[in-house]
Every structure is written in C-alpha cells, then in structure tokens.
C-alpha positions in Angstrom: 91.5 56.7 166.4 89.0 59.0 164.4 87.2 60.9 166.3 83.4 62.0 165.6 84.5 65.8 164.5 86.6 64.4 161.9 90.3 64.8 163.4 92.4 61.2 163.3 95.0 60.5 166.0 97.2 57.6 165.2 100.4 56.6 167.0 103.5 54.7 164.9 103.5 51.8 167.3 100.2 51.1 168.4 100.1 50.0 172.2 103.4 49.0 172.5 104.9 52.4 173.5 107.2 50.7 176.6 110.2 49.6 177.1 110.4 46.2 178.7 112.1 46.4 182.1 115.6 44.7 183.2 114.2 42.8 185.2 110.7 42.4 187.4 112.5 43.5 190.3 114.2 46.7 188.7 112.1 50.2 189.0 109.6 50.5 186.7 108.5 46.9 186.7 104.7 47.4 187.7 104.5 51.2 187.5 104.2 52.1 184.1 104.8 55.9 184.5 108.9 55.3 185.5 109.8 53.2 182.9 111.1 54.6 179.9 109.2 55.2 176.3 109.7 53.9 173.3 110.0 56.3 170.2 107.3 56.5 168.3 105.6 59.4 166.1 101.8 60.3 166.4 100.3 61.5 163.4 96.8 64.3 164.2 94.7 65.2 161.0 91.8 66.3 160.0 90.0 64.6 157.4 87.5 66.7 154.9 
C-alpha cells in the first residue's frame, strides 16, 4: 500500500494473515478476531 505522503506499508503475506479453523464448528469459525494469526512481517518505509 503506498500512501499519498510517500510512506509504503506492505505485509509478507498479503491477505492471507489467518489460520484456517479445525473445523466450522470450532471457535473462531466465523469470528475472525479469535482465531489465531499467521506470522507474517510488515515492512513501513518511506520512499524519497
């Protein structure tokens, strides 16, 4: 993502950042905020 002051945000694994559940009947199945993260490492810069 660039933004329009010049910084860039980009993340290792684009939009996959979580992990897929158990099962669709375990907890975090629909609710992305309890299910766990992949690791991934977000790079912020600023571009001259």
């Amino acid at each position: 993502m660039r933004l329009s002051n010049g910084w860039i945000i980009s993340i290792g694994r684009g939009l996959d950042l979580y992990q897929p559940p158990e099962s669709w009947y375990s907890i975090g199945a629909n609710d992305m905020d309890l299910r766990p993260c992949r690791e991934t490492t977000v790079d912020v810069r600023l571009e001259g």
